[in-house]
CHARMM-style PDB file with segment names, atoms N, HN, CA, C and O in Angstrom:
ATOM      1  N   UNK     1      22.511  -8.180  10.086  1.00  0.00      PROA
ATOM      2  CA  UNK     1      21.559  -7.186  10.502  1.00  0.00      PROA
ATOM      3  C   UNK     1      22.249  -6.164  11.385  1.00  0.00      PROA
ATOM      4  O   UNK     1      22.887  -6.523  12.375  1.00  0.00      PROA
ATOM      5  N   UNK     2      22.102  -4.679  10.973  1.00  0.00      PROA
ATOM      6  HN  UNK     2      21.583  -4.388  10.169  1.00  0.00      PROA
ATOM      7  CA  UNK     2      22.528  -3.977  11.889  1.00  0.00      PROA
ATOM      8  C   UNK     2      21.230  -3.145  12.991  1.00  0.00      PROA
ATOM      9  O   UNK     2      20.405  -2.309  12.624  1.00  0.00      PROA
ATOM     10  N   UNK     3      21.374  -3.580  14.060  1.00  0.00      PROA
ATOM     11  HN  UNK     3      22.045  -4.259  14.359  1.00  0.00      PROA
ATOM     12  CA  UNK     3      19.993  -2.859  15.284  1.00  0.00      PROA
ATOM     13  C   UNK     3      20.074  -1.527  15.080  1.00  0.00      PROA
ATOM     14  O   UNK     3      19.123  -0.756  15.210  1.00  0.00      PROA
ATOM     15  N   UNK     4      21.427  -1.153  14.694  1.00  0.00      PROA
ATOM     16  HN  UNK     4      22.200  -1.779  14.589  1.00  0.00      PROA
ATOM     17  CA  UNK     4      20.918   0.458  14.840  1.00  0.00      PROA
ATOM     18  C   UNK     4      20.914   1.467  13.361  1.00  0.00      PROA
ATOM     19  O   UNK     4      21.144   2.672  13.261  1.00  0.00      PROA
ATOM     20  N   UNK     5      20.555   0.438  12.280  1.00  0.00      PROA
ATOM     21  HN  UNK     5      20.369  -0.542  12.361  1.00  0.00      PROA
ATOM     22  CA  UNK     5      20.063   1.143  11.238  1.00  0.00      PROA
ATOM     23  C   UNK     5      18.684   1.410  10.907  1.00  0.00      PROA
ATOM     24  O   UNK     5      17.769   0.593  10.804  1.00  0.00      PROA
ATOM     25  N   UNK     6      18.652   2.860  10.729  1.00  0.00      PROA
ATOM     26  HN  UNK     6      19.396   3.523  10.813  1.00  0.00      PROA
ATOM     27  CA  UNK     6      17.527   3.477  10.732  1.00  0.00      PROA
ATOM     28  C   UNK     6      16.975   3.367   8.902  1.00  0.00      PROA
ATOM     29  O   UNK     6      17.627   3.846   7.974  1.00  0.00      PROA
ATOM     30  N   UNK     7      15.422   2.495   8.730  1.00  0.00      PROA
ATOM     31  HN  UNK     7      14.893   2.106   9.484  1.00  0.00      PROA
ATOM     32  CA  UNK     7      15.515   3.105   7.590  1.00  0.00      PROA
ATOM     33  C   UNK     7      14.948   4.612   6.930  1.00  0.00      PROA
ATOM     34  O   UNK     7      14.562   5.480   7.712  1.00  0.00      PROA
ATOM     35  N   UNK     8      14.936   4.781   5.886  1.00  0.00      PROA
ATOM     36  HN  UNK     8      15.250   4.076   5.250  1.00  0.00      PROA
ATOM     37  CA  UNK     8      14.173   5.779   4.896  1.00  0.00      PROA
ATOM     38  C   UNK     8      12.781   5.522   4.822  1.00  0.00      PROA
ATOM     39  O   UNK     8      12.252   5.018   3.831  1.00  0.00      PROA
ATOM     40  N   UNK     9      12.085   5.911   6.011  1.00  0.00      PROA
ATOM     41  HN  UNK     9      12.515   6.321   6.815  1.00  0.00      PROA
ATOM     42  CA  UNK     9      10.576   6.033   5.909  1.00  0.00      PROA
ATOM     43  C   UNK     9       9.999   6.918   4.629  1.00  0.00      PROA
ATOM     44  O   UNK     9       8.848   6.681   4.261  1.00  0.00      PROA
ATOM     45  N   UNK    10      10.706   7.843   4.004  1.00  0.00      PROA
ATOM     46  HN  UNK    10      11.641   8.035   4.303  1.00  0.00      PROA
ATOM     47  CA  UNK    10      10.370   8.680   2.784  1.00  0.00      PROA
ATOM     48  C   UNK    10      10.336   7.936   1.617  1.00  0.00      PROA
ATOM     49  O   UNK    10       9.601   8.152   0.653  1.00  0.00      PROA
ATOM     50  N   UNK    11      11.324   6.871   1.758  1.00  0.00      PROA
ATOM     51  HN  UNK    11      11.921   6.695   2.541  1.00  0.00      PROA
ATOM     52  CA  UNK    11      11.189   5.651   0.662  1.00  0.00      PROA
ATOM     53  C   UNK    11      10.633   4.622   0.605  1.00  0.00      PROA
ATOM     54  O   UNK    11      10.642   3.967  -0.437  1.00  0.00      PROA
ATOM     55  N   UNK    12       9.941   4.171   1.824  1.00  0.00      PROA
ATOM     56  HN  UNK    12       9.934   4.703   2.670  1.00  0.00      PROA
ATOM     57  CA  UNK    12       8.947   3.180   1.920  1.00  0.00      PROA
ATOM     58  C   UNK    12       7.887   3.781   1.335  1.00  0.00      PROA
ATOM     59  O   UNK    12       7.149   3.152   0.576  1.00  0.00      PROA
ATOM     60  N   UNK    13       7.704   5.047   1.624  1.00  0.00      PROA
ATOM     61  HN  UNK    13       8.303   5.558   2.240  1.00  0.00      PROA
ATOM     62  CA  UNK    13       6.019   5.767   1.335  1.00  0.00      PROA
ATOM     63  C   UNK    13       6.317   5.755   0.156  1.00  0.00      PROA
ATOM     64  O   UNK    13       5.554   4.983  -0.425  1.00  0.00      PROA
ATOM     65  N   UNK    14       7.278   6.362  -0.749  1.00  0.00      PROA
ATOM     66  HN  UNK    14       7.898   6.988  -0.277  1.00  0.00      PROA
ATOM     67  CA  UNK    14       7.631   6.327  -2.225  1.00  0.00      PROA
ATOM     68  C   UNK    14       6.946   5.084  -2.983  1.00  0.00      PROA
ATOM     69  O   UNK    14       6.103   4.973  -3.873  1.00  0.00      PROA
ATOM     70  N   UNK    15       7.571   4.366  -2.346  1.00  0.00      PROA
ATOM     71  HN  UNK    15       8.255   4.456  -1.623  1.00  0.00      PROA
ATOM     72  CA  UNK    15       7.181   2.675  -3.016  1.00  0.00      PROA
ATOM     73  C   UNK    15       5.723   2.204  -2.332  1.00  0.00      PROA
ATOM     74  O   UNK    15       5.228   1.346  -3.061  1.00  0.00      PROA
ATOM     75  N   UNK    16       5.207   2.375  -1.625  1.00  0.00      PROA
ATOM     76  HN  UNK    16       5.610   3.073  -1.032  1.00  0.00      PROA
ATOM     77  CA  UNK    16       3.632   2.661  -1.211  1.00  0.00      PROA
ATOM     78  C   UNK    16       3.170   2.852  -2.270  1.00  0.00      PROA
ATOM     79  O   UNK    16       2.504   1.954  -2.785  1.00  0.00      PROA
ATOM     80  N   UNK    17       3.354   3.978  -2.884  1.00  0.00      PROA
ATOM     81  HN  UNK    17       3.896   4.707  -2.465  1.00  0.00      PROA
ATOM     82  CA  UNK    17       2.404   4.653  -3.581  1.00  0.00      PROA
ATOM     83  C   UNK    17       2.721   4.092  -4.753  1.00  0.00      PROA
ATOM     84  O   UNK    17       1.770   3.585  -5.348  1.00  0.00      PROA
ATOM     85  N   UNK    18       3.764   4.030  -5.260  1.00  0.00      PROA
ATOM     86  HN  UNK    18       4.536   4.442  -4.776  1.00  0.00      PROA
ATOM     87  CA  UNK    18       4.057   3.421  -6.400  1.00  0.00      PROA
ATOM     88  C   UNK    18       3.278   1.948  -6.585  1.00  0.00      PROA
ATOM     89  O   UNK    18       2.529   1.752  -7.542  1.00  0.00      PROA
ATOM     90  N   UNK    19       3.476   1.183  -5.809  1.00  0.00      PROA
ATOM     91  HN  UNK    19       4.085   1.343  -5.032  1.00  0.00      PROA
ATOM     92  CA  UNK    19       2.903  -0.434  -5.669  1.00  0.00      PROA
ATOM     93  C   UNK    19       1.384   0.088  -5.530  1.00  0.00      PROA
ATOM     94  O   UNK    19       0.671  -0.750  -6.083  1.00  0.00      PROA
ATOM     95  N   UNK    20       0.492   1.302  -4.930  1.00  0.00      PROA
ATOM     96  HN  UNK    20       1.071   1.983  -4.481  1.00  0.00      PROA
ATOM     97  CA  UNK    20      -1.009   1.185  -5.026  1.00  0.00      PROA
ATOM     98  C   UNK    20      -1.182   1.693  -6.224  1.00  0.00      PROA
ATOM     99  O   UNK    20      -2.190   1.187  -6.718  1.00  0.00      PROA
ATOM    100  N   UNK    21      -0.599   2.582  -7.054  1.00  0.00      PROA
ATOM    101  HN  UNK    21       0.220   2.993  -6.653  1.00  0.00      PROA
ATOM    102  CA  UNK    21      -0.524   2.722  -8.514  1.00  0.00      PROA
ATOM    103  C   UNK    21      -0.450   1.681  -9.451  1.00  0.00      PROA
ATOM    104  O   UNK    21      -1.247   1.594 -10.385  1.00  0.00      PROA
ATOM    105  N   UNK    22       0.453   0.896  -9.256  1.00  0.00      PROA
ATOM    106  HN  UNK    22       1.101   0.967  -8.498  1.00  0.00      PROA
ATOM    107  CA  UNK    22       0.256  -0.449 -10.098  1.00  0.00      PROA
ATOM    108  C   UNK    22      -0.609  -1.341  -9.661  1.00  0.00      PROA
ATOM    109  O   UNK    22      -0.768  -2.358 -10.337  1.00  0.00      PROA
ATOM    110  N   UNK    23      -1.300  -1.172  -8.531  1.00  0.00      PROA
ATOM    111  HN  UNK    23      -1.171  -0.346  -7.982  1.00  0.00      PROA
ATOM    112  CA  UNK    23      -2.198  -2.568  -8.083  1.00  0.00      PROA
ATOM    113  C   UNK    23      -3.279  -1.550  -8.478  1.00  0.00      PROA
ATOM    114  O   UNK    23      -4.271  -2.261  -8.316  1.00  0.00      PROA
ATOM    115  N   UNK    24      -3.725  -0.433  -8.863  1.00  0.00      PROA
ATOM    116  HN  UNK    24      -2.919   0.144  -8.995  1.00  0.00      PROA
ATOM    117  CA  UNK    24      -4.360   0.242  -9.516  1.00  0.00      PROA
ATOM    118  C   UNK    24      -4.956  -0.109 -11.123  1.00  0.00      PROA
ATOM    119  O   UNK    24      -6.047  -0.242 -11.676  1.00  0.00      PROA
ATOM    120  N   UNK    25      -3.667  -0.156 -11.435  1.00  0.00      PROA
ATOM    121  HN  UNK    25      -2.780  -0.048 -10.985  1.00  0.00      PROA
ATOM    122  CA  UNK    25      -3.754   0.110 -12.821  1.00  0.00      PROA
ATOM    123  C   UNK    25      -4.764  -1.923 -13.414  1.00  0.00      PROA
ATOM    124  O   UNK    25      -5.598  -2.279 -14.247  1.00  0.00      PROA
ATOM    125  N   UNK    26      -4.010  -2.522 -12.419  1.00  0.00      PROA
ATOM    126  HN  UNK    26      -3.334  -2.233 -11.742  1.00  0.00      PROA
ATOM    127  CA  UNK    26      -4.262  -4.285 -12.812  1.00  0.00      PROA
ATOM    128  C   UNK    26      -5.479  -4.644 -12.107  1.00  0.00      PROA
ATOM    129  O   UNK    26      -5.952  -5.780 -12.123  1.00  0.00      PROA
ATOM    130  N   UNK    27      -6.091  -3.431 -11.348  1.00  0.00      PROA
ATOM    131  HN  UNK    27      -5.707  -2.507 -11.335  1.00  0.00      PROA
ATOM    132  CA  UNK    27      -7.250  -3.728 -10.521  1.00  0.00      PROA
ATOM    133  C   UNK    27      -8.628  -3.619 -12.039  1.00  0.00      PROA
ATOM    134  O   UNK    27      -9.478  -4.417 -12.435  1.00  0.00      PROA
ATOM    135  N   UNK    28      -8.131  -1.918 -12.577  1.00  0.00      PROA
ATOM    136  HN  UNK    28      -7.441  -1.270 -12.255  1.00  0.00      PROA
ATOM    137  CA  UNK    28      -9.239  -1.629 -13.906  1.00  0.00      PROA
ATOM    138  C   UNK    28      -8.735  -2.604 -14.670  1.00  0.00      PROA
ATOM    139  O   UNK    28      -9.841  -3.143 -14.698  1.00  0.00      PROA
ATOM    140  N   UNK    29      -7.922  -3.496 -15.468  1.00  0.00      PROA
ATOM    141  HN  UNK    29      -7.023  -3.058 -15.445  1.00  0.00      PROA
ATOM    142  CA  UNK    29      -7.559  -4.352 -16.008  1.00  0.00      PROA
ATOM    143  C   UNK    29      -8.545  -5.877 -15.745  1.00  0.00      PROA
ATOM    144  O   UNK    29      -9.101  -6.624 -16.551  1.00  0.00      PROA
ATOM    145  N   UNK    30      -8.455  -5.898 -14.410  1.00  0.00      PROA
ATOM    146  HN  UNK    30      -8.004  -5.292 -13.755  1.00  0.00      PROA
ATOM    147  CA  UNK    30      -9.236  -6.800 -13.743  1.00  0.00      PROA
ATOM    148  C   UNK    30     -11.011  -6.838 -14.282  1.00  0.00      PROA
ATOM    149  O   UNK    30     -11.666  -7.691 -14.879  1.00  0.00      PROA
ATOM    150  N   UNK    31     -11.370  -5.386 -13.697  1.00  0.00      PROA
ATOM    151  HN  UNK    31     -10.837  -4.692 -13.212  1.00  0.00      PROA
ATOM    152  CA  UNK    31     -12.886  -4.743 -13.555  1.00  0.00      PROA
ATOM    153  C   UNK    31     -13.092  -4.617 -15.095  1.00  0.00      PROA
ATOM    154  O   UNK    31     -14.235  -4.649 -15.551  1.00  0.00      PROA
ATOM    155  N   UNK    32     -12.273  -4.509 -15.702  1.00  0.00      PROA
ATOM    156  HN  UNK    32     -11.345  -4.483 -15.332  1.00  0.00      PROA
ATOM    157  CA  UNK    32     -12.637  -4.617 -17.203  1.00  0.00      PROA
ATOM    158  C   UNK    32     -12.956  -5.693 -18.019  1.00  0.00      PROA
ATOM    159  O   UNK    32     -13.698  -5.524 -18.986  1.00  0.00      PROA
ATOM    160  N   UNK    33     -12.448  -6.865 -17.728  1.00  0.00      PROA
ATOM    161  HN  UNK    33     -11.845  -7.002 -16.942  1.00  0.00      PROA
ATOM    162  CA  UNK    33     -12.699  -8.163 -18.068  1.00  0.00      PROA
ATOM    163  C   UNK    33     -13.763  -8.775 -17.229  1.00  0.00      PROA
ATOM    164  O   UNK    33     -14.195  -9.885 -17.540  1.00  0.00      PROA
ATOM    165  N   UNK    34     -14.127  -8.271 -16.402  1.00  0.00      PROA
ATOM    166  HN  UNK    34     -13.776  -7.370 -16.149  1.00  0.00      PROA
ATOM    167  CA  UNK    34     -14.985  -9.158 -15.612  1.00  0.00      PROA
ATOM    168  C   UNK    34     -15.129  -9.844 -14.227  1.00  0.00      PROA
ATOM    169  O   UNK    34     -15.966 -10.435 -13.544  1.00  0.00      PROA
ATOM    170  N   UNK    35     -13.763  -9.407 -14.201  1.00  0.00      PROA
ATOM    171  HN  UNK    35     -13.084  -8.927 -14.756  1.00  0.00      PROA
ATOM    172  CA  UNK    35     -13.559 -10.384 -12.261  1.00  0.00      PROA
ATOM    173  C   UNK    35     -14.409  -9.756 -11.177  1.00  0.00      PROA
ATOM    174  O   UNK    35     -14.348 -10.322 -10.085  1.00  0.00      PROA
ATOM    175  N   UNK    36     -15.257  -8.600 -11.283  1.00  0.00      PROA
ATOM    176  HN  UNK    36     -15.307  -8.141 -12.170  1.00  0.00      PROA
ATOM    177  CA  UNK    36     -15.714  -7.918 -10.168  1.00  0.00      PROA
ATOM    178  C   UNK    36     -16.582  -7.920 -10.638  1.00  0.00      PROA
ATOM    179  O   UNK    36     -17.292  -7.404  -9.775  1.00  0.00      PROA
ATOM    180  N   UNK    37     -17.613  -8.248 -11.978  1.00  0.00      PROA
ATOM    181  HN  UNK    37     -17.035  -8.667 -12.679  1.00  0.00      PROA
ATOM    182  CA  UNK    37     -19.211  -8.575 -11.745  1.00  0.00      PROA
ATOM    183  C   UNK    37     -20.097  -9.112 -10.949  1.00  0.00      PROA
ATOM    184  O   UNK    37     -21.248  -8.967 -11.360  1.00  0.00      PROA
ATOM    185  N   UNK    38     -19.976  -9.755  -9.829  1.00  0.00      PROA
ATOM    186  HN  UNK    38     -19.041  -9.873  -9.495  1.00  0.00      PROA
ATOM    187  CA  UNK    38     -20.680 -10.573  -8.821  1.00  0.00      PROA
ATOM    188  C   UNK    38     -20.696  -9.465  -8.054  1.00  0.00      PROA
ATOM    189  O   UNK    38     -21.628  -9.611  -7.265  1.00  0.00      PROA
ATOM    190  N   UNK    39     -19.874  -7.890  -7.770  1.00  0.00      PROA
ATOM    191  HN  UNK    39     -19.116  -7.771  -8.411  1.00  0.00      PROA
ATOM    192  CA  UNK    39     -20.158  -7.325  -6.485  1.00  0.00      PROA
ATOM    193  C   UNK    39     -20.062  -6.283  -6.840  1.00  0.00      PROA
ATOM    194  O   UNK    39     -19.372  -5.347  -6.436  1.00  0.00      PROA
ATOM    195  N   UNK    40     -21.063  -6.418  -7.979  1.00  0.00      PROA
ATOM    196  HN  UNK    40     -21.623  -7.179  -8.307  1.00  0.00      PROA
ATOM    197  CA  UNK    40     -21.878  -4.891  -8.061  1.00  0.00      PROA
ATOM    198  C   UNK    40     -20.664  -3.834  -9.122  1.00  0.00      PROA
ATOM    199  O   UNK    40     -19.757  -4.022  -9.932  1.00  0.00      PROA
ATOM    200  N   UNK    41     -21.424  -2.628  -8.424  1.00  0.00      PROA
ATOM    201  HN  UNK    41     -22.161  -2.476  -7.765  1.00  0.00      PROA
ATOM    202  CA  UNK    41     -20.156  -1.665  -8.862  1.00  0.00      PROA
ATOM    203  C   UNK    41     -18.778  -1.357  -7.978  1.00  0.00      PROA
ATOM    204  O   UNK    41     -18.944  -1.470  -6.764  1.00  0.00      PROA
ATOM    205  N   UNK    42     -17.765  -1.075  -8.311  1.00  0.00      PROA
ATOM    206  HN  UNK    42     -17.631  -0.984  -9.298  1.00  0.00      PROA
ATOM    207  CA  UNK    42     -16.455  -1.758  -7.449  1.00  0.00      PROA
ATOM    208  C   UNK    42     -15.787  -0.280  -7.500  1.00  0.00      PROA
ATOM    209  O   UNK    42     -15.422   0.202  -8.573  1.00  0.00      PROA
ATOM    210  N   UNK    43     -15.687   0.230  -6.580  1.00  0.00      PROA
ATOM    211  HN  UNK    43     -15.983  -0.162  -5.709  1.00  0.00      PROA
ATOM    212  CA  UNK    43     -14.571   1.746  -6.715  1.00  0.00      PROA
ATOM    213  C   UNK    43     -13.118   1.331  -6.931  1.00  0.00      PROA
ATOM    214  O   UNK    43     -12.855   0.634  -5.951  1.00  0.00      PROA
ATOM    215  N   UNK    44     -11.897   1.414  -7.819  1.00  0.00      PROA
ATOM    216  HN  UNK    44     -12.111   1.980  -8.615  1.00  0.00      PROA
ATOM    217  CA  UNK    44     -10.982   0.866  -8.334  1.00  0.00      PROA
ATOM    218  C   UNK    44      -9.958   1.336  -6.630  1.00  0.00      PROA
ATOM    219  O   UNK    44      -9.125   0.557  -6.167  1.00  0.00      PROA
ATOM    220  N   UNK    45     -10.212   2.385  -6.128  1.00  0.00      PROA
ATOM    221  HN  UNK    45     -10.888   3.018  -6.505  1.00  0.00      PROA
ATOM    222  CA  UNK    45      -9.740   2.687  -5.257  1.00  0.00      PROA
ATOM    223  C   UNK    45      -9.858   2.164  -3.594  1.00  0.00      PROA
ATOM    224  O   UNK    45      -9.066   2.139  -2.652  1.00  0.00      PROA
ATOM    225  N   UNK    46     -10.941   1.864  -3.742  1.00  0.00      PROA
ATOM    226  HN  UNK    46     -11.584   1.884  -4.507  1.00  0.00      PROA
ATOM    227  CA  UNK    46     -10.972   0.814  -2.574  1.00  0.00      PROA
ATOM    228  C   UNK    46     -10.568  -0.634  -2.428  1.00  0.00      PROA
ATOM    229  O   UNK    46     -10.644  -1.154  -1.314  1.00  0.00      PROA
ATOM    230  N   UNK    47     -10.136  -1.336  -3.488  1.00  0.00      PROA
ATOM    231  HN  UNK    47     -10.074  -0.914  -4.393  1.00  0.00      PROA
ATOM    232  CA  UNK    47      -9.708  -2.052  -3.484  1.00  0.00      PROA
ATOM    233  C   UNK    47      -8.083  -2.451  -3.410  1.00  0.00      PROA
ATOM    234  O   UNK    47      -7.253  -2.245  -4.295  1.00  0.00      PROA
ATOM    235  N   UNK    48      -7.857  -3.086  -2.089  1.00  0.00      PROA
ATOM    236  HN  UNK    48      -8.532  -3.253  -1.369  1.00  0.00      PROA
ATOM    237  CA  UNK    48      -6.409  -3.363  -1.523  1.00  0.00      PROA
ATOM    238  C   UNK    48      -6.235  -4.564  -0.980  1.00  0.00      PROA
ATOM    239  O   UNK    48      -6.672  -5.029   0.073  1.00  0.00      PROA
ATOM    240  N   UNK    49      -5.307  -5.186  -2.102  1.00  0.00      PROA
ATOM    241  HN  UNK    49      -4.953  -4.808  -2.958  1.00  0.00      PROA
ATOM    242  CA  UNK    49      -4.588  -6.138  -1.708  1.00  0.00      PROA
ATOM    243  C   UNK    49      -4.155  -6.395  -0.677  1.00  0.00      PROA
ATOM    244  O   UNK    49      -3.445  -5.452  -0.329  1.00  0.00      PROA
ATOM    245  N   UNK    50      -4.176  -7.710   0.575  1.00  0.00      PROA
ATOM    246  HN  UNK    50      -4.752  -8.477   0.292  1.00  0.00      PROA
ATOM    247  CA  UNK    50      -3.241  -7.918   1.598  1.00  0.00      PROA
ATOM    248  C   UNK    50      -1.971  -7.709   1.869  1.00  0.00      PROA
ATOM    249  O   UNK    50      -1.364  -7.755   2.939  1.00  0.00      PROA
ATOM    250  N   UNK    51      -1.630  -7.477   0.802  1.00  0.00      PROA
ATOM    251  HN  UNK    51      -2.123  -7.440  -0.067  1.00  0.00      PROA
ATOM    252  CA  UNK    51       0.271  -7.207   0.898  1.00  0.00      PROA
ATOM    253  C   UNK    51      -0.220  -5.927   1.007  1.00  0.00      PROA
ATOM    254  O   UNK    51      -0.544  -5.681   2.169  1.00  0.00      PROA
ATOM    255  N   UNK    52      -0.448  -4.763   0.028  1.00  0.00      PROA
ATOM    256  HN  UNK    52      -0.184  -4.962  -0.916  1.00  0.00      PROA
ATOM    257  CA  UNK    52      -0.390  -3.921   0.287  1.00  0.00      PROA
ATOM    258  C   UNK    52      -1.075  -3.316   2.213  1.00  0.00      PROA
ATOM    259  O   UNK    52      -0.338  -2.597   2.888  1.00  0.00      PROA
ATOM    260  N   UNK    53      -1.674  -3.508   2.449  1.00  0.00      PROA
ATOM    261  HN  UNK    53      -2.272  -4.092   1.901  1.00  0.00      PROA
ATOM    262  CA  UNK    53      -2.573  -3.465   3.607  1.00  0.00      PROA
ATOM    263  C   UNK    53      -1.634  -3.294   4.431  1.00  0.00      PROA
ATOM    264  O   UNK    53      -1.313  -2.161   4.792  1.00  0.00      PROA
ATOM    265  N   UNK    54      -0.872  -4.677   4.985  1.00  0.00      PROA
ATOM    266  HN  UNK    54      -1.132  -5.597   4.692  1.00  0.00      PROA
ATOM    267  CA  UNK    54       0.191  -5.412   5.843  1.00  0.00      PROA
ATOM    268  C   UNK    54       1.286  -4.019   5.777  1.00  0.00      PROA
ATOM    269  O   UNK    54       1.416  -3.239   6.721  1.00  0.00      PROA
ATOM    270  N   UNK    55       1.793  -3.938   4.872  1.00  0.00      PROA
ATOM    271  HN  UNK    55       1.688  -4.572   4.106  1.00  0.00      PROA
ATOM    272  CA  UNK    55       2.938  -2.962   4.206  1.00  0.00      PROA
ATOM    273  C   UNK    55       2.771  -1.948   4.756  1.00  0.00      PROA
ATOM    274  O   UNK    55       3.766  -1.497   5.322  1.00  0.00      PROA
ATOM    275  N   UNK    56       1.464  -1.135   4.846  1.00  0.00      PROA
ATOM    276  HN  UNK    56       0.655  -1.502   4.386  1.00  0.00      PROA
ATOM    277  CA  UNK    56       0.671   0.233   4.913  1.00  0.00      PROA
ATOM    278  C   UNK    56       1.066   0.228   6.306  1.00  0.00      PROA
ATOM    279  O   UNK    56       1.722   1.209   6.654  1.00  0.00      PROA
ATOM    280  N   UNK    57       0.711  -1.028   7.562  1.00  0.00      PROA
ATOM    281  HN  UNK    57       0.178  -1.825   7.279  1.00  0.00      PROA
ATOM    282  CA  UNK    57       0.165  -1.277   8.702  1.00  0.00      PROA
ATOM    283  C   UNK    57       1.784  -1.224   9.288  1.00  0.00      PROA
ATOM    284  O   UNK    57       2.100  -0.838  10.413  1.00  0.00      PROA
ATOM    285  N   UNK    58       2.656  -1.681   8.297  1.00  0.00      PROA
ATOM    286  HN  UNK    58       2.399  -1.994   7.383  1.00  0.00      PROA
ATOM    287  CA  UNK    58       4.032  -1.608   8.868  1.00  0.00      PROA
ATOM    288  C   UNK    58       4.734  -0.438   9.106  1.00  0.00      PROA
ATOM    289  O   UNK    58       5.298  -0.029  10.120  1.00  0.00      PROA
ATOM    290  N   UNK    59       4.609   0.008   8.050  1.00  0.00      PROA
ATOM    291  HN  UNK    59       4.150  -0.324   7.225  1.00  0.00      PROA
ATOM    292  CA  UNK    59       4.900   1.518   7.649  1.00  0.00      PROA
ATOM    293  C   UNK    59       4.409   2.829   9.266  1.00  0.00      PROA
ATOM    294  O   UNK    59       5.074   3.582   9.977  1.00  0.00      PROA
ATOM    295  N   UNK    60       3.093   2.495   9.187  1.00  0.00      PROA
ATOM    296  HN  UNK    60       2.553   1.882   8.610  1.00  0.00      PROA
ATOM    297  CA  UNK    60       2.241   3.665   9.887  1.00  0.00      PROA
ATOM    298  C   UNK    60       2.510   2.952  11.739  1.00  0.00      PROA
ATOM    299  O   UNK    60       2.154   3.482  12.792  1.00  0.00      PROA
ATOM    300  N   UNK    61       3.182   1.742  11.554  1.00  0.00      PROA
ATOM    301  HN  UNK    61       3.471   1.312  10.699  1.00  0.00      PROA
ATOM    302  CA  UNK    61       3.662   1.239  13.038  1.00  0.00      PROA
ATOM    303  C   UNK    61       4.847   1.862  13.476  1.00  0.00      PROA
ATOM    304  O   UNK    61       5.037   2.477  14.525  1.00  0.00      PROA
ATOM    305  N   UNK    62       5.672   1.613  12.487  1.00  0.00      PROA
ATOM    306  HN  UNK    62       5.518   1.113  11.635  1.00  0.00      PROA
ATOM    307  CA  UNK    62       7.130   1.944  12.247  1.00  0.00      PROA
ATOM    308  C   UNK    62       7.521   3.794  13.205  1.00  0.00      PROA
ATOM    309  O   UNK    62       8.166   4.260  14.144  1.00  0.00      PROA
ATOM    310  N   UNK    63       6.517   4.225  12.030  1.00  0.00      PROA
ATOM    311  HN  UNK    63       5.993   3.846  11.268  1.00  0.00      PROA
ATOM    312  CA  UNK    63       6.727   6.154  12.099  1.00  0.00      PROA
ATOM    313  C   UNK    63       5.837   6.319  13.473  1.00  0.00      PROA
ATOM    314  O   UNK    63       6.159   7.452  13.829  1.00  0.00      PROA
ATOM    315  N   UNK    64       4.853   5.802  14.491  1.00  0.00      PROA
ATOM    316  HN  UNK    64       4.592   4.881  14.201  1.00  0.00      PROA
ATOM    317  CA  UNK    64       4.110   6.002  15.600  1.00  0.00      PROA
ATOM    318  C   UNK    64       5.171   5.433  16.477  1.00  0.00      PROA
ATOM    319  O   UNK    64       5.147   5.605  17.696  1.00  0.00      PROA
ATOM    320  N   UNK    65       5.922   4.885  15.985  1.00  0.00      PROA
ATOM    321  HN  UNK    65       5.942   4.746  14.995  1.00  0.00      PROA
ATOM    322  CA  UNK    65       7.510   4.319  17.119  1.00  0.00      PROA
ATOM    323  C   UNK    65       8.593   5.623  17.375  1.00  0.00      PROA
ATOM    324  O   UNK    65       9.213   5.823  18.419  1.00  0.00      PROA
ATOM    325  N   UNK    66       8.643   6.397  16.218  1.00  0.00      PROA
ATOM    326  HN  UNK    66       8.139   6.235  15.370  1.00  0.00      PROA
ATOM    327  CA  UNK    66       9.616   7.400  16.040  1.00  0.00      PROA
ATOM    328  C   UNK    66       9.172   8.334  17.570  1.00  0.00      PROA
ATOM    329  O   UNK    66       8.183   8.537  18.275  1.00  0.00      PROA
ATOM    330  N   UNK    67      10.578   8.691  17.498  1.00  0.00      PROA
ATOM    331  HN  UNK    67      11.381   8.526  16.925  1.00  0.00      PROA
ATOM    332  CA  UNK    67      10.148   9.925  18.458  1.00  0.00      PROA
ATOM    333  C   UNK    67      10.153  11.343  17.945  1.00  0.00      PROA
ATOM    334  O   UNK    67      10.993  11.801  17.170  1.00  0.00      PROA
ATOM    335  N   UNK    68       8.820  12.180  18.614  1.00  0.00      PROA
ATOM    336  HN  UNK    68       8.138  11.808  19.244  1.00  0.00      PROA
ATOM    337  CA  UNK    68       8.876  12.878  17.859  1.00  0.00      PROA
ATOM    338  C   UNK    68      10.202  14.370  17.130  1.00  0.00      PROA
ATOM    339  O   UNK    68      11.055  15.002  17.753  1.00  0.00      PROA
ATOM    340  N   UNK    69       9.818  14.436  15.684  1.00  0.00      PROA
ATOM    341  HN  UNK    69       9.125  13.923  15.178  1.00  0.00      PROA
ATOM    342  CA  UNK    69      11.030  15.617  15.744  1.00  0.00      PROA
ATOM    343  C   UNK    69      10.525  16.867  15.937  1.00  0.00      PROA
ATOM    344  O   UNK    69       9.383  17.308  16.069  1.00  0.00      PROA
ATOM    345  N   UNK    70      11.830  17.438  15.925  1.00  0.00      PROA
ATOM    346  HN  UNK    70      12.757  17.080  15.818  1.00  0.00      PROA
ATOM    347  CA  UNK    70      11.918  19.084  16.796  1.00  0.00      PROA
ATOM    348  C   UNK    70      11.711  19.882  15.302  1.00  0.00      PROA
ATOM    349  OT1 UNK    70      11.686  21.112  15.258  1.00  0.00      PROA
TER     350      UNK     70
END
């Protein structure tokens, strides 16, 4: 481990979005077969996985640590 490597916050968000795109796509996959009939009608977009969540929460901790730039 190096303490003073900084990562690519531009590439975490990259892969953010990418991973809520695919947990997207397997969510209507889901809602299409049936797994979300018990709760009604389901917005494909509100629905987020714990990993993703955690990830989000890391991310938006991470960049409120930064100091700000000039």
């Amino acid at each position: 481990m190096d303490p003073d490597f900084e990562p690519d916050v531009e590439l975490f968000t990259d892969a953010l979005t990418i991973l809520k795109a695919t947990r997207r796509f397997w969510t209507s996959i889901e809602k299409d077969i049936g797994s979300f009939e018990d709760f009604g009608d389901v917005d494909l977009d509100e629905v987020t996985p714990l990993s993703l969540a955690v990830l989000q929460m890391c991310i938006d901790a991470y960049v409120a640590g930064l100091p700000p730039s000039e």
